[in-house]
Backbone as JSON, one array per atom type, in Angstrom:
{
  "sequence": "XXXXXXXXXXXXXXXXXXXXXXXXXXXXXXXXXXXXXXXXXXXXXXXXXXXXXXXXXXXXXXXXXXXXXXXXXXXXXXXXXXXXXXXXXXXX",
  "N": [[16.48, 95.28, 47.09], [15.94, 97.4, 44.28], [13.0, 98.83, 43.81], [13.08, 99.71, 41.01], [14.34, 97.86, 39.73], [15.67, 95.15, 38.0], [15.72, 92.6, 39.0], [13.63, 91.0, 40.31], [12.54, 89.85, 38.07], [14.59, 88.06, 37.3], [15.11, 85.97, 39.55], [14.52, 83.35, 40.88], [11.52, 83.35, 43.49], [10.97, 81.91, 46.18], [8.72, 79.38, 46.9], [5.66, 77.91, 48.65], [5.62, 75.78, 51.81], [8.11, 76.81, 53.35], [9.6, 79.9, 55.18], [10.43, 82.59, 54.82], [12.96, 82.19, 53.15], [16.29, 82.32, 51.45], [17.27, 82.49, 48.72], [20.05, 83.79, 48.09], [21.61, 84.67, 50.22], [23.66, 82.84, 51.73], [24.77, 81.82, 55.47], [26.38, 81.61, 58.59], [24.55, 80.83, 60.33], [22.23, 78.22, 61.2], [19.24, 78.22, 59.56], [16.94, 76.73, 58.83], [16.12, 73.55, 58.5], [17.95, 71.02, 57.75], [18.04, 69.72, 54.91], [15.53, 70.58, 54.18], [13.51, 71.15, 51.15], [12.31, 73.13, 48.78], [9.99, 75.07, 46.41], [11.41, 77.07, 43.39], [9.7, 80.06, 42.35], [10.01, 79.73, 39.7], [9.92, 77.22, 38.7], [11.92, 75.76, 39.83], [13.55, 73.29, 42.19], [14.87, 73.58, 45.68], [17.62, 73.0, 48.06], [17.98, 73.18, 51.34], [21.14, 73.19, 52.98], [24.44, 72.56, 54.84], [28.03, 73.71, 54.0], [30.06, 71.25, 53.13], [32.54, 72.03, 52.37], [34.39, 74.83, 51.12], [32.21, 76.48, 48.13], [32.15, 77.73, 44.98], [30.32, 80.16, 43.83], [27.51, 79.3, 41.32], [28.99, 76.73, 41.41], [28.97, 73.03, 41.74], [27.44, 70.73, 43.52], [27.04, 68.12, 45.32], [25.03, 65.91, 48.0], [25.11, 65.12, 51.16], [22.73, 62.48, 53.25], [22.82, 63.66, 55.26], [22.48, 66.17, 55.05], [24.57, 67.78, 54.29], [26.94, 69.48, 52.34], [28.78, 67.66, 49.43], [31.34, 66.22, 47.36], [30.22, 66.39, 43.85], [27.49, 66.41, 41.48], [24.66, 67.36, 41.4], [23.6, 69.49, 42.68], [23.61, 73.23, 42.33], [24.97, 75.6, 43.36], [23.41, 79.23, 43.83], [25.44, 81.61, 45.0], [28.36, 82.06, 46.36], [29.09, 80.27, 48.92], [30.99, 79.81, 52.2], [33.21, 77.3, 53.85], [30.79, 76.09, 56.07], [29.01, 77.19, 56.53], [25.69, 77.56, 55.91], [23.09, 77.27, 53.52], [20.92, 77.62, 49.99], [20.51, 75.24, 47.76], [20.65, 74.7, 44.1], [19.0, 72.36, 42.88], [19.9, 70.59, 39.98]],
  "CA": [[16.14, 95.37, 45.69], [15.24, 98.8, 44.04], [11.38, 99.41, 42.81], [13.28, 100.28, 39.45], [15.58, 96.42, 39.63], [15.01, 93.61, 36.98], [15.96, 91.13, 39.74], [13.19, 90.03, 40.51], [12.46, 88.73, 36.98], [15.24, 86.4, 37.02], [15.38, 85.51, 40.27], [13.35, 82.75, 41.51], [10.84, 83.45, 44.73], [9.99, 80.51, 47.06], [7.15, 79.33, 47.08], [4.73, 76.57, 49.09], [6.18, 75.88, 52.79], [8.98, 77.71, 53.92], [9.08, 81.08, 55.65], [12.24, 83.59, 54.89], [14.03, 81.48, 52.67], [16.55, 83.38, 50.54], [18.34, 81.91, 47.91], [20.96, 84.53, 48.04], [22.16, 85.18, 51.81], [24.11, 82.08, 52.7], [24.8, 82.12, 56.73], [26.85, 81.0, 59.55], [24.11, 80.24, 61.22], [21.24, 77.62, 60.75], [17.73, 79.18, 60.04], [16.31, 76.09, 58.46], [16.19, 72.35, 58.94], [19.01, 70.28, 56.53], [17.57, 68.95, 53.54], [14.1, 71.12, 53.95], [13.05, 71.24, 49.97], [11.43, 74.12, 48.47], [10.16, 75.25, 44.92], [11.1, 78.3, 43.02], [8.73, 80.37, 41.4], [10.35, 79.48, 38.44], [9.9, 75.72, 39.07], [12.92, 75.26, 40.31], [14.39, 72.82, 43.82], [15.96, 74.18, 46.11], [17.35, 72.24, 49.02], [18.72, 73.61, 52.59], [22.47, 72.14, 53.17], [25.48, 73.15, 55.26], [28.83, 73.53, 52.91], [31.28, 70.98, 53.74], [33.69, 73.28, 52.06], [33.81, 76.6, 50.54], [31.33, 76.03, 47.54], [31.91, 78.75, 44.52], [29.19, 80.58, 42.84], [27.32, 78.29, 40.25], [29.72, 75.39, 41.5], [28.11, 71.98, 41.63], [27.92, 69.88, 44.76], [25.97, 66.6, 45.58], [24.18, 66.47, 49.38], [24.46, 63.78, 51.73], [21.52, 62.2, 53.84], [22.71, 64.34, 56.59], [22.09, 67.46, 54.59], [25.76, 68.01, 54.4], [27.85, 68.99, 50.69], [29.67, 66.61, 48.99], [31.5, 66.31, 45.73], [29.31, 65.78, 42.82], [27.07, 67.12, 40.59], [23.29, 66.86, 41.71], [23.01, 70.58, 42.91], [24.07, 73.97, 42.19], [24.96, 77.18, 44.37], [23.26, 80.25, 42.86], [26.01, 82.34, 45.12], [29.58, 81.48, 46.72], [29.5, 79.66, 50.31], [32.06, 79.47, 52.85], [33.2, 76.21, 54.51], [30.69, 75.4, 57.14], [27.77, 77.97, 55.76], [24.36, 76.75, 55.58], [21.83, 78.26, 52.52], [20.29, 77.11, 49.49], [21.23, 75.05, 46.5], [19.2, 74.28, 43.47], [19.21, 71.23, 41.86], [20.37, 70.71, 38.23]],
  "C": [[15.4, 96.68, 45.46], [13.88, 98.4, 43.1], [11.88, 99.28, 41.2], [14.46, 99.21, 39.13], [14.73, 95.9, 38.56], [15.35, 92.52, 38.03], [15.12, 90.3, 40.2], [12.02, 89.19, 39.43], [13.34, 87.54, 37.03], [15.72, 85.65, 38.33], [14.4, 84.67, 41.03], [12.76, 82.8, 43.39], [10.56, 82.17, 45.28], [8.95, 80.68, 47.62], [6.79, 77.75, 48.2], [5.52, 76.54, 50.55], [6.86, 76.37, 53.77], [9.21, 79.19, 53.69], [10.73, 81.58, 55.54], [13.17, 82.86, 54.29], [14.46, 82.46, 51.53], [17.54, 83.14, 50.03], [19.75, 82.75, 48.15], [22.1, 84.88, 49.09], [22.61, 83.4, 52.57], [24.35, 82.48, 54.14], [25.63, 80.85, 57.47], [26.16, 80.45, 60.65], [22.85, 79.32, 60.63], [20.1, 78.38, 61.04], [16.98, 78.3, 59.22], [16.2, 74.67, 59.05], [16.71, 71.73, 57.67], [18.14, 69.59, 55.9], [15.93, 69.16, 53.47], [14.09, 71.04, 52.37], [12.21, 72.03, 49.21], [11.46, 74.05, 46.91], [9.99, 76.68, 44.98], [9.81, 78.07, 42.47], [8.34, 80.26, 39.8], [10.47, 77.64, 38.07], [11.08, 74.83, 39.39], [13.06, 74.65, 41.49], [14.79, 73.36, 44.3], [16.32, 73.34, 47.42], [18.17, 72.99, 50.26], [20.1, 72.9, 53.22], [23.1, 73.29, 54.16], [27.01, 72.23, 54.33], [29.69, 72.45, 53.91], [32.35, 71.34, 53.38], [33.36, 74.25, 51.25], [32.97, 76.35, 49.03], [31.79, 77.57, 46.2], [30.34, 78.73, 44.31], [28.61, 79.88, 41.84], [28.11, 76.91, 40.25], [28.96, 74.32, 41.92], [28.96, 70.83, 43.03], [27.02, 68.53, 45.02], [25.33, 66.53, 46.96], [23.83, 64.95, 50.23], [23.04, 63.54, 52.6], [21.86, 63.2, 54.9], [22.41, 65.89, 56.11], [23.35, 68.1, 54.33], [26.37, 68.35, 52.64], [28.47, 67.91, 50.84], [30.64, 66.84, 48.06], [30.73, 65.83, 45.26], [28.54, 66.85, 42.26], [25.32, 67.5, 40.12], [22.51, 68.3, 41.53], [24.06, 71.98, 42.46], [24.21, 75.35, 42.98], [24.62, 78.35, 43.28], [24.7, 81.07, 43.78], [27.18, 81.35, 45.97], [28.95, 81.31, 48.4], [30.85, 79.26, 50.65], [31.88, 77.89, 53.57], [32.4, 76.16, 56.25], [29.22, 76.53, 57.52], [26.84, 77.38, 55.55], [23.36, 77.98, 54.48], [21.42, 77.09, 51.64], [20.69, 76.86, 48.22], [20.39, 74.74, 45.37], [19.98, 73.36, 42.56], [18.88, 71.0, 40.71], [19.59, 69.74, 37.28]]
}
């Protein structure tokens, strides 16, 4: 992010618990623990999943007990995930 960005007006920071969490940078690899729970700065959820399939951008998914996607309509991806991608979704 440039010194001279607006991004990080509209982009919510996590706050309270968790260390390096980054809404933005889904991953192939796990760097959390499934169904950790964080709040933006903007008082937003956010919860730690792995996709059970490719997930668009703003597309809406639901989250089983295992921390896993679903279909449904619970949570939302701020950015596109691939099938089998772990990051952060925020709930609607």
């Amino acid at each position: 992010m440039s010194l001279y960005s607006q991004d990080w007006i509209t982009k919510p920071i996590p706050v309270g618990g968790v260390v390096n969490a980054n809404f933005d940078d889904p991953s192939s690899e796990q760097h959390h623990a499934l169904n950790d729970v964080i709040h933006g700065s903007d008082g937003t959820q956010w919860r730690y999943v792995k996709a059970h399939a490719a997930i668009a951008a703003a597309g809406t998914v639901a989250i089983a007990a295992s921390g896993v996607t679903q279909s449904g309509s619970t949570h939302s991806a701020r950015v596109a995930f691939a099938k089998d991608e772990y990051g952060w979704v925020k709930k609607v």
